[in-house]
C-alpha positions, 0 to 999 in steps of 0.5 A, a space after each residue: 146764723 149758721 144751718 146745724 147739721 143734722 146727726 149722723 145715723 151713728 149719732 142718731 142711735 146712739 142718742 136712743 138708746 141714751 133716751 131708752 136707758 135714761 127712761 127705763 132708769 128713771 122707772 127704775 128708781 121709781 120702782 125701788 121707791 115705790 118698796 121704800 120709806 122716808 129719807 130714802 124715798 124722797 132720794 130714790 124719787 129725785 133721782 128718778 126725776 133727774 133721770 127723765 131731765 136726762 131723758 129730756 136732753 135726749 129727746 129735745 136733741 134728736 127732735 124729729 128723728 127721735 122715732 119710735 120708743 126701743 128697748 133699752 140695754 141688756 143690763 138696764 132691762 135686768 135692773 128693772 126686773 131686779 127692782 120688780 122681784 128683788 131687793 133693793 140691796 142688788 139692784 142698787 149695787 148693779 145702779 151704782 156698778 151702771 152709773 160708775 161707768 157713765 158712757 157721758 163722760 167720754 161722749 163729747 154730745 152730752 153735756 157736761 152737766 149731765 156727766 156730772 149729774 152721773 158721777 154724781 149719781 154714783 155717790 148718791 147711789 153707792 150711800 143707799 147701797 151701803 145702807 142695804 149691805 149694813 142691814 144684811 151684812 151679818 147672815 147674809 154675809 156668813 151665808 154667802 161666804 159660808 157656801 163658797 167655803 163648802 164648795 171650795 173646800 170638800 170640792 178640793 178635798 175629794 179630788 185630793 182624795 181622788 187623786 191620791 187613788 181611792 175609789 168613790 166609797 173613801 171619797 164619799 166618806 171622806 167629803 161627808 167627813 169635811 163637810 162636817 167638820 167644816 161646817 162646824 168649824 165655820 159656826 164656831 168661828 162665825 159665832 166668836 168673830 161676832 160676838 167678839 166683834 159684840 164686846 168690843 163695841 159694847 165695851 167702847 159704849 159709855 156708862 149710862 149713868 155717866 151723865 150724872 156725873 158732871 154736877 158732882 165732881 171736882 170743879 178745880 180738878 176738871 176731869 171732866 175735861 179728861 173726857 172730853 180729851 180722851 174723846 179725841 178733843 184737844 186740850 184747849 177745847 176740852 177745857 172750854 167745853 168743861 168750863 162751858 158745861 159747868 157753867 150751865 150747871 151752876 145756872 140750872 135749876 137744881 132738878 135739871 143741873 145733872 142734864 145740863 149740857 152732859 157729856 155727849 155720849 159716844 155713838 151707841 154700840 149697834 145692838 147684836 141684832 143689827 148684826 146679824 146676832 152671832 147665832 145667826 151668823 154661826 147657822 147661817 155659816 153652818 147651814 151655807 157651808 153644808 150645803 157648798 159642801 154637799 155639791 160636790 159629792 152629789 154624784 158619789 151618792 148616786 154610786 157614780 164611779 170616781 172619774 165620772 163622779 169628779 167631773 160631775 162634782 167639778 161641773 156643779 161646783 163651777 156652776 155655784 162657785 159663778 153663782 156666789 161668786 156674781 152675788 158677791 160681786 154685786 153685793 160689794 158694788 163691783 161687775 158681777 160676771 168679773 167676781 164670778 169669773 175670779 171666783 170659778 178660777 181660784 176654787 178651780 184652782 184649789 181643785 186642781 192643787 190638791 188634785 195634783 198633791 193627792 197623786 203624789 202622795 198617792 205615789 209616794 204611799 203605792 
C-alpha cells in the first residue's frame, strides 16, 4: 500500500482556513437561526449541520497538523456580525454572494460532494434571501432608491449651477428648490407606481362568490370549462375537470354541492401591506429623497463659498452614493463594493455632465 505524502505547507494552510471558514459559517446559519421560525428554521439549522460535515472533511484531512484554531476570512467574520446585529435580509445576500463563489470547485483537494453541496447551498440560500427582499421590497426599496435619487439629482443640480457661474446663494436656493420639487415628484410617483401595481393585482383576483357558481349553470353549455381554459388549461383538460366537477356536484349532498370540487381560485392578489402600502412606499421615497437631496448642500448652509462648498458636497456625496450603492448590492445578492463602485461612477458622472453643461451655458449666457 502506498505511503500518502504529507501536505505541503501551501496545502496545509489552505485546509485551515477551509476549516475556519466552514466553523464560522455554520455558526452563522446557526445564528440566523436562532432570529427565526418555522420552515425557515428547520432550512437555516441543516445548513449549519451540513456546514460542520464540511468542517469535518477538513479536519479528518489535515489530522495532526490541523494545529491551533484561527480566524477565518475577513468576509465570513463580517457575516457573523451581520447575523449578530443585523437582519437576515444582508447577511443572507453576502451567504448567497460567499457560496456562489465556492473556492471548492476549482480546488482538486476537495471533493466533489462538497463542491456540489456548495452550489447547492447557493440555491437554498438565494430562495431564504428572496423571501426577505419580498418582505421589504416596498419601503425599503423606495427609501433606498429614494436617497440615491436626492443624491444624485441636486448634487448635479448644483455643480450645474456652479458651473454656470452663480455663487453659493443662487446655489443654495436652487438645491433647496430641487430637493423639493424632487421630493415630491418621487412620492407622487411611488405612490401611483404602487397603487397601481395594487389594482392590477386585485383586478386579476377571482370574484369570491364565483365559487357558488358551478351548481347552477348550464351543464350542456359548460362554461365552466371556459374558466378553466381561460386559467391557461387546454381544451382537453378543461373539459375533463368541468365534467369532473360537476359530477361531484350531482353526487354531493344538496348542502355541500356548491363547495364540490369548485373552481380553484387563482392565488390571492398580495394585500397592499405586503408591499409596502403605496403610502409607505410614497414617505419613504420622500423622506430618502430629502434627505440624498440635502447632502449636498450641507456646506452651502454654513456659508462655504462655492468651490470650496462643491468639493465639500462632492465628498460627502461620494461617501453616500458608496453606501446606498453597497446596500444595493447586497440586497440584489451581488458583491457590495463592486455596486458601490458602479454607484459612485455614474452619480459622478451626472455630476460632471451638468457641471460641464453649466459652463456652457454659463458662457453662451455672459
Amino acid at each position: 500500500m502506498p505511503v500518502q505524502k504529507p501536505p505541503t505547507r501551501a496545502q496545509i494552510n489552505t485546509w485551515r482556513r477551509y476549516l475556519a471558514n466552514e466553523r464560522a459559517e455554520a455558526a452563522v446559519y446557526r445564528e440566523l437561526a436562532r432570529k427565526r421560525e418555522g420552515a425557515e428554521r428547520e432550512i437555516l439549522l441543516e445548513l449549519a449541520e451540513a456546514e460542520s460535515r464540511h468542517e469535518q472533511y477538513w479536519r479528518d484531512k489535515l489530522g495532526d497538523y490541523v494545529g491551533m484554531p484561527r480566524q477565518p476570512d475577513l468576509n465570513t467574520r463580517v457575516m457573523g456580525f451581520m447575523a449578530k446585529h443585523f437582519g437576515s435580509v444582508f447577511t443572507l445576500a453576502l451567504m448567497q454572494t460567499a457560496e456562489s463563489r465556492s473556492p471548492y470547485i476549482d480546488d482538486k483537494d476537495a471533493s466533489p460532494q462538497i463542491a456540489a453541496d456548495e452550489r447547492m447551498h447557493a440555491e437554498v440560500v438565494r430562495a431564504l434571501a428572496a423571501r426577505g427582499r419580498e418582505r421589504i421590497s416596498g419601503g425599503f426599496r423606495a427609501a433606498i432608491f429614494g436617497a440615491n435619487d436626492g443624491l444624485v439629482s441636486n448634487v448635479a443640480l448644483v455643480l450645474g449651477v456652479l458651473g454656470s457661474g452663480l455663487g453659493s446663494t443662487a446655489i443654495l436656493l436652487t438645491g433647496i428648490s430641487g430637493l423639493l420639487a424632487g421630493a415630491l415628484s418621487m412620492a407622487a410617483g411611488e405612490y401611483v407606481s404602487v397603487k397601481s401595481q395594487s389594482e392590477l393585482l386585485e383586478a386579476s383576483t377571482p370574484d369570491a362568490a364565483a365559487h357558488t357558481l358551478p351548481g347552477q349553470v348550464d351543464v350542456n353549455a359548460n362554461e365552466l370549462a371556459l374558466v378553466y381554459r381561460a386559467r391557461g388549461m387546454s381544451a382537453e383538460d378543461a373539459a375533463d375537470k368541468a365534467a369532473d366537477t360537476f359530477a361531484r356536484i350531482s353526487t354531493a349532498p344538496r348542502h355541500d354541492a356548491r363547495d364540490a370540487h369548485a373552481p380553484a381560485p387563482a392565488p390571492a392578489a398580495p394585500d397592499e401591506q405586503s408591499h409596502g402600502g403605496a403610502w409607505v412606499a410614497a414617505l419613504s421615497s420622500f423622506v430618502c429623497f430629502s434627505l440624498g437631496a440635502f447632502i449636498p448642500l450641507i456646506p452651502f448652509l454654513f456659508g462655504a463659498p462655492a468651490a470650496v462648498g462643491a468639493i465639500i458636497a462632492l465628498v460627502l456625496v461620494s461617501v453616500a452614493l458608496l453606501i446606498t450603492g453597497g446596500i444595493t448590492g447586497l440586497l440584489s445578492g451581488k458583491p457590495p463594493a463592486a455596486r458601490a463602485l458602479r454607484q459612485l461612477l455614474i452619480g459622478l458622472g451626472a455630476a460632471g455632465v451638468t457641471y460641464v453643461l453649466g459652463l456652457l451655458f454659463g458662457a453662451l449666457l455672459g
